[in-house]
C-alpha positions as CSV (number, residue, x, y, z in Angstrom):
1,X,25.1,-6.3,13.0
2,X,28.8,-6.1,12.8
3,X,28.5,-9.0,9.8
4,X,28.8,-6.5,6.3
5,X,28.3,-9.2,4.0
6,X,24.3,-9.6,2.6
7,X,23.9,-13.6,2.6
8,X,20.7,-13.9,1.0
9,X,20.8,-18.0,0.7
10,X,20.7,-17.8,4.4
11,X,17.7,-18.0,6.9
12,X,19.2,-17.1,10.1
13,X,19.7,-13.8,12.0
14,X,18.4,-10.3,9.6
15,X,18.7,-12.2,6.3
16,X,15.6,-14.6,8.0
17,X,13.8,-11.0,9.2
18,X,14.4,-9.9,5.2
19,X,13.2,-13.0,3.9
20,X,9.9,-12.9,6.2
21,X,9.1,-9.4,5.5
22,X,9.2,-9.4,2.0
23,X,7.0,-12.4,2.0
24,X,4.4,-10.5,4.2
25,X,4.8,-7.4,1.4
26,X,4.6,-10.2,-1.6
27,X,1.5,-11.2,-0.7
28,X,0.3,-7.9,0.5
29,X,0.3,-7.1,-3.2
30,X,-1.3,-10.5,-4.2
31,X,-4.4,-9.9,-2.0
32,X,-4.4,-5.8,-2.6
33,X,-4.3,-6.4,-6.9
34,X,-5.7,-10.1,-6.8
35,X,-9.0,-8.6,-9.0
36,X,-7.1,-7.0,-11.5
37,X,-6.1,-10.2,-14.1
38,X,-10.0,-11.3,-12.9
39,X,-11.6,-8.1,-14.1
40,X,-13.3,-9.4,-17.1
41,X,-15.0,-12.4,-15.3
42,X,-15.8,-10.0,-12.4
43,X,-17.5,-7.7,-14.6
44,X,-19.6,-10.4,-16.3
45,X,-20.8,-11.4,-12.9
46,X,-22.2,-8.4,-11.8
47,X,-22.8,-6.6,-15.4
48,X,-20.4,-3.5,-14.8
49,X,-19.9,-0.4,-16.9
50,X,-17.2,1.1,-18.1
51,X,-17.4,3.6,-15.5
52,X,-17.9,1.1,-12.7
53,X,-15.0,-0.8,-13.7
54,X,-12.6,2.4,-13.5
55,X,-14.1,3.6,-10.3
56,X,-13.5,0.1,-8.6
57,X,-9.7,0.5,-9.8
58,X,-9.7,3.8,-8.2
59,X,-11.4,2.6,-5.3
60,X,-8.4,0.1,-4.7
61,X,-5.6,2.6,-4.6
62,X,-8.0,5.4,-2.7
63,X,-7.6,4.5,0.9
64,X,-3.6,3.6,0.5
65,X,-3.6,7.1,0.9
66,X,-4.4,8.1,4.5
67,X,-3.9,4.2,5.5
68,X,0.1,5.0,5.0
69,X,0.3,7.7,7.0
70,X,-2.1,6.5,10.2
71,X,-0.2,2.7,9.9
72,X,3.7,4.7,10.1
73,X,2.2,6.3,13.3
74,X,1.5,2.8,14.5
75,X,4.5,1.3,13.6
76,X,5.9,4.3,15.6
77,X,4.1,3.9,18.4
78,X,3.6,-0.1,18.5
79,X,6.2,-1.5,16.4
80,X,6.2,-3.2,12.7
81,X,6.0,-7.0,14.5
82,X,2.4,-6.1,15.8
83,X,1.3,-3.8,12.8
84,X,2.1,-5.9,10.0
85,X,0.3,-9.0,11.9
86,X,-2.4,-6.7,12.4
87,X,-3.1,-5.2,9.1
88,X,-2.1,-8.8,7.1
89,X,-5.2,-10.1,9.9
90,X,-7.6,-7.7,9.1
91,X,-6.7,-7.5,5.6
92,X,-7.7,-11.3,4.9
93,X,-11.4,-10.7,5.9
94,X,-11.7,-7.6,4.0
95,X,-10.3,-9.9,0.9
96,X,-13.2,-12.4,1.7
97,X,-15.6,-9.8,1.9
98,X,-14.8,-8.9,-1.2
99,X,-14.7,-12.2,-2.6
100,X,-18.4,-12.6,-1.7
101,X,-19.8,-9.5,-2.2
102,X,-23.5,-9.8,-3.6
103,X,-23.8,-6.6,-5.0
104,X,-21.8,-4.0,-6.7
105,X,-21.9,-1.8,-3.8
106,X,-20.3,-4.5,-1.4
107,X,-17.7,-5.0,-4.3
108,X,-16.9,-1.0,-4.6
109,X,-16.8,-0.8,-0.3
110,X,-14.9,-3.4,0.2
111,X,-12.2,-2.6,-2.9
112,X,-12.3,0.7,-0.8
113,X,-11.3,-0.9,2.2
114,X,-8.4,-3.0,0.3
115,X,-6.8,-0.2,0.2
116,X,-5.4,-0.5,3.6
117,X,-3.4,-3.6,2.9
118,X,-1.4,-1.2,0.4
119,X,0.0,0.2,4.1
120,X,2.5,-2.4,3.9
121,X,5.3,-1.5,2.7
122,X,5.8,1.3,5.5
123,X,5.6,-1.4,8.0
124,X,8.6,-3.5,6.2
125,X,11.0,-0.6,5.7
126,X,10.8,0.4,9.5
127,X,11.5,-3.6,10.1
128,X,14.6,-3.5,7.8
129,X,16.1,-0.5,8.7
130,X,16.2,-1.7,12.2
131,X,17.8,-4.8,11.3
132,X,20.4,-3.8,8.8
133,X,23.5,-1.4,9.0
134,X,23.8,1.6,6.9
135,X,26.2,-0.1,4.1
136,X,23.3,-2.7,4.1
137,X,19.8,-1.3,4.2
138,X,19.8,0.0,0.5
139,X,20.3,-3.3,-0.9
140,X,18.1,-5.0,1.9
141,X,15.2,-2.3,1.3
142,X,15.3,-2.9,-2.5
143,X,15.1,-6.9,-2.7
144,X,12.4,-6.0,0.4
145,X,10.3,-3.8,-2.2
146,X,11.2,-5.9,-5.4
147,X,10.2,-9.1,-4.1
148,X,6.8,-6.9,-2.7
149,X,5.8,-5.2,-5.9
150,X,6.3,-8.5,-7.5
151,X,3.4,-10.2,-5.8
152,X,0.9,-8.0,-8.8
153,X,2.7,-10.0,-10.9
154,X,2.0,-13.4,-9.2
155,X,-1.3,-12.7,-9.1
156,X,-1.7,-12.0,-12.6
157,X,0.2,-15.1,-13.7
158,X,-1.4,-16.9,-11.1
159,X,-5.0,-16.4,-10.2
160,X,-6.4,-16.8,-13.7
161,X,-5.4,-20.4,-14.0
162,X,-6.3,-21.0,-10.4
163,X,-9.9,-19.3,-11.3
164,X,-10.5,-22.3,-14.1
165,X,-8.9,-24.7,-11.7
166,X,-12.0,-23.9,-9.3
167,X,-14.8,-23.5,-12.2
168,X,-17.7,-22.2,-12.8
169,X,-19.4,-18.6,-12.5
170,X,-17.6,-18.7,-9.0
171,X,-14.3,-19.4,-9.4
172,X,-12.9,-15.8,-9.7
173,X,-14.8,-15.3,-6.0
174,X,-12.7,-18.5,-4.6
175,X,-9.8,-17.6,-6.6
176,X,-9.7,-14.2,-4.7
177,X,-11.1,-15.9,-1.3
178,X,-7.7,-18.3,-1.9
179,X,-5.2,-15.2,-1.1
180,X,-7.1,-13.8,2.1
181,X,-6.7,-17.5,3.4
182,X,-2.9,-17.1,2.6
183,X,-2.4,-13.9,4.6
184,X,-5.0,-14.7,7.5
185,X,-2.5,-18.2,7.6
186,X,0.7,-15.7,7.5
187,X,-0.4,-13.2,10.3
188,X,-0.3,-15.8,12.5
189,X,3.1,-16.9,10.9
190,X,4.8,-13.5,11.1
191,X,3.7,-12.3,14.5
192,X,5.1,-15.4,15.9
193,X,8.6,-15.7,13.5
194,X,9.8,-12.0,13.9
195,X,11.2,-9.6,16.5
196,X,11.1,-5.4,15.9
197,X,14.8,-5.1,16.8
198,X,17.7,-7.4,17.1
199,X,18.8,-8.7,20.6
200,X,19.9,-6.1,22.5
201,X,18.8,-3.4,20.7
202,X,16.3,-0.8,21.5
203,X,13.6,-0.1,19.6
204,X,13.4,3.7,19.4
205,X,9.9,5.8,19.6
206,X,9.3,9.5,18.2
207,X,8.8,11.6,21.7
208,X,5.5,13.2,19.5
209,X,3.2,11.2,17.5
210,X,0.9,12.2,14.8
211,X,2.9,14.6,12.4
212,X,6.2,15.2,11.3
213,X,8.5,17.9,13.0
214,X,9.8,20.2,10.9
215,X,12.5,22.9,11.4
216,X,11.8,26.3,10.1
217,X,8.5,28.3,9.1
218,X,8.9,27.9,5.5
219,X,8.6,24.1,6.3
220,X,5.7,24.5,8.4
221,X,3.7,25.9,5.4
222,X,5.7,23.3,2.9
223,X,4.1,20.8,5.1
224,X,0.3,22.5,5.0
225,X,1.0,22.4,1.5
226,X,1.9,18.9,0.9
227,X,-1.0,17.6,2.8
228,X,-3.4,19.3,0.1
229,X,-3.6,16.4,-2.5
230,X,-4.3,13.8,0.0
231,X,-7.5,15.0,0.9
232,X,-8.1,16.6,-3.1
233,X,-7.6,12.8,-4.1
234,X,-10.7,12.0,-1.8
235,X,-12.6,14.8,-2.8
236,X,-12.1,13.7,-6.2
237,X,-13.3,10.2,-5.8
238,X,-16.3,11.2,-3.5
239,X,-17.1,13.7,-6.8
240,X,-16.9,10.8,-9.1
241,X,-19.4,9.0,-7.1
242,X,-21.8,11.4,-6.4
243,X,-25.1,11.4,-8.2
244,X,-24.1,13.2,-11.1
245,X,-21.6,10.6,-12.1
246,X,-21.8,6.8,-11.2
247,X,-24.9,7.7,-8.7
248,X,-23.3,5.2,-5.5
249,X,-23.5,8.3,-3.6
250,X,-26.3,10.5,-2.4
251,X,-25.8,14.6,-2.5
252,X,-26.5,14.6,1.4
253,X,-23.8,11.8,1.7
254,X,-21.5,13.6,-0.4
255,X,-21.8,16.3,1.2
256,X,-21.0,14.8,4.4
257,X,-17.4,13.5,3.2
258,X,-16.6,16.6,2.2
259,X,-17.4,18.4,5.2
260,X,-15.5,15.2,6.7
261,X,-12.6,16.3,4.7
262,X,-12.4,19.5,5.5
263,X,-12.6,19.0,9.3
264,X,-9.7,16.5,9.2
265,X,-7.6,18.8,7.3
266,X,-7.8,21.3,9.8
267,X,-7.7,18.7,12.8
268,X,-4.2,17.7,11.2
269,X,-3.2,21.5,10.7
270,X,-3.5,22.1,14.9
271,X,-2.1,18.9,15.6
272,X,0.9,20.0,12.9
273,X,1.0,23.3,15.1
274,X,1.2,21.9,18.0
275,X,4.0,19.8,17.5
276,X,5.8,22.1,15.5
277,X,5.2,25.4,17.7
278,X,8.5,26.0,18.5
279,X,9.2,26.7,15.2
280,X,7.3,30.3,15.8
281,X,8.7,30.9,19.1
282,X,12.8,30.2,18.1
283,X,15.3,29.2,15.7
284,X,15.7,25.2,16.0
285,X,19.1,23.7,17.1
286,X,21.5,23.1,13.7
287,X,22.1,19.7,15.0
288,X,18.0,19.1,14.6
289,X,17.3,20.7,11.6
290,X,16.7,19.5,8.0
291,X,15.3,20.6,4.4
292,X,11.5,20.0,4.6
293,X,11.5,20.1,0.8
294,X,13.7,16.8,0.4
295,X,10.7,15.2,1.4
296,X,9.1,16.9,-0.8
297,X,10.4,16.2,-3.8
298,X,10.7,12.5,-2.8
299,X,6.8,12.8,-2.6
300,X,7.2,13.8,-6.3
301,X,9.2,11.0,-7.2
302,X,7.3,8.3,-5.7
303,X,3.9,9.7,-7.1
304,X,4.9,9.8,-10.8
305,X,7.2,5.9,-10.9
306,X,4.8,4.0,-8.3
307,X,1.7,6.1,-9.1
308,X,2.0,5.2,-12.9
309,X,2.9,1.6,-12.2
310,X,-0.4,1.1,-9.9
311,X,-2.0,2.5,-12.6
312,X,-0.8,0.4,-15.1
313,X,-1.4,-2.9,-13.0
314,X,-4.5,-2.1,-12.3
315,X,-6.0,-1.6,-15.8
316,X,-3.2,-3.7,-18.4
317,X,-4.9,-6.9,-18.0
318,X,-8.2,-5.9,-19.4
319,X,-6.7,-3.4,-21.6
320,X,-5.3,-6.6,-23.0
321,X,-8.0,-8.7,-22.8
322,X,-10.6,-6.0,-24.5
323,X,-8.1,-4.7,-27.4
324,X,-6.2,-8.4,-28.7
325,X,-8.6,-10.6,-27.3
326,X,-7.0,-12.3,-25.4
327,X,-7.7,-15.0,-23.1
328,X,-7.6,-14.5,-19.4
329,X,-4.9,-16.7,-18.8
330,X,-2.8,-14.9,-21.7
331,X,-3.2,-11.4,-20.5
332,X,-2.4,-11.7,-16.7
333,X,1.4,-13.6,-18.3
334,X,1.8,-10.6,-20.7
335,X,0.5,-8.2,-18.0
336,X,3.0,-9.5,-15.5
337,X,5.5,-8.9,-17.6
338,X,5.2,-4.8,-16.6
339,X,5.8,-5.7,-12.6
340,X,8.2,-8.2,-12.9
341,X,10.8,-5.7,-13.5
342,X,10.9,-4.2,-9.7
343,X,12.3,-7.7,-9.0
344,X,15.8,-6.3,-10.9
345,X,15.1,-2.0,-10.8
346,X,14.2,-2.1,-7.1
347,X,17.0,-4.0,-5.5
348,X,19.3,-2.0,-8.4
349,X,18.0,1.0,-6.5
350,X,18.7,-0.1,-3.3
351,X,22.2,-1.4,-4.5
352,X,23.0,2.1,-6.1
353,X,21.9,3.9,-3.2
């Protein structure tokens, strides 16, 4: 740790850990927007709509949501070693479900359940910040992230021409089934190649799990606050597929995920409260206390630059492909095009910072 210098040609002590992580996020991102450049043949296959097609893109990011949060509580508790193994494991089979879906409702659940490979980059930055100094983790976190975000890109430039390498109706399905055989291959890889810490080091764990602490009441209510769009989000997709709209959804079931909703809203409010009670009963020590809105306004941030760019990976290689006419192949190149960029802005970021 006491080396300053970042030696990315290397593949020995934290440069190996950066190299192996960001490898897990790259093809986190290959699996998570593998149907994206494959949209068109995908909805030939099973004769989508318009609206089915926009509520399957939705459907991917949906469960990224709460998937982050739960998965930073078990890299907390269990360490990013385990975690990432575990969701790159489960991830694959949910990719192959996918993959073989026979119906559009197995395609839209199990898009749904892609989400949680979207978890991954928590896991990575709790891995890299315990292997790299302060000078360091900026720069280490951005090539982390760039190299990540880039694997939408891979897949766009990618999967197409490996989808006519396989042929037929089916080749889009093996296409897919191709990347949830290279992260069920990686788990194994990962668990096996990495350690949470560096020798000697310890590998620190909150003393409460399951919400954040904050430091003053202001904060406490900041914090109710901020938890609001999480479950609107939800509500909103569980409204778009309710009988009135695309129909997947009966009104009883409907009904049910909302009430679902509500009562996990206010199951995180108490367990908020009671990790945060002392808040009420005292001022907090100045040596523990921080500005609740910083994270806040980071929130902000990251919803309008990666919230735009998931959106615009998700639909640019059909919006090619439907307004120039271009061929599959064509528009996943020009759609990689938009996240190839994180390879240079995200490790600028990190370098800046």
């Amino acid at each position: 740790m006491s080396d300053t210098k970042l030696k990315l040609l290397s593949f020995a002590g934290k440069t190996r850990i950066l190299h192996l992580s960001w490898i897990a996020f790259f093809l986190t991102f290959v699996v998570w927007f593998s149907h994206a450049p494959l949209m068109l043949a995908i909805r030939e296959t099973f004769g989508l709509t318009d609206q089915e097609v926009k509520a399957l893109l939705i459907l991917n990011v949906a469960l990224t949501i709460p998937a982050r949060i739960i998965i930073g509580m078990l890299v907390d508790a269990f360490g990013p070693r385990r975690i990432y193994s575990f969701l790159l494991f489960v991830s694959s089979f949910l990719c192959f479900g996918f993959a073989f879906a026979e119906d559009y409702e197995q395609l839209a659940l199990m898009r749904f359940l892609l989400g949680f490979v979207g978890a991954g980059f928590v896991i990575g930055i709790r891995m890299i910040s315990e292997w790299f100094p302060a000078k360091q983790v900026g720069l280490a976190e951005g090539i982390y992230g760039g190299w990540g975000n880039f694997g939408s890109a891979a897949a766009a430039m990618t999967l197409p021409t490996l989808a006519l390498f396989y042929g037929g109706d089916d080749g889009w399905r093996y296409a897919i089934a191709t990347t949830g055989a290279m992260i069920l291959v990686y788990s194994v890889i990962y668990f096996f190649s990495v350690s949470d810490t560096p020798k000697g080091s310890t590998y620190f764990k909150p003393k409460k799990n399951g919400a954040m602490e904050v430091s003053t009441k202001g904060d406490f209510f900041l914090y109710l606050l901020m938890n609001i769009p999480l479950y609107a989000a939800l509500a909103v997709l569980t409204w778009k597929l309710n009988p009135n709209h695309l129909g997947m959804l009966s009104a009883t079931t409907t009904n049910m995920i909302y009430a679902v909703l509500i009562g996990l809203y206010i199951f995180q409010t108490i367990r908020i409260y009671q990790i945060n009670h002392h808040v009420f009963e005292g001022p907090v020590p100045e040596i523990e206390r921080y500005k609740f809105k910083q994270v806040a306004v980071l929130d902000l941030a990251y919803l309008v630059t990666f919230g735009s760019e998931l959106a615009v990976i998700s639909m640019l290689p059909m919006f090619f492909m439907d307004t120039f006419e271009l061929s599959i192949i064509e528009a996943g190149m020009l759609a990689s095009g938009y996240a190839f960029m994180n390879l240079v802005s995200r490790a600028s970021g990190g370098l800046a910072s």
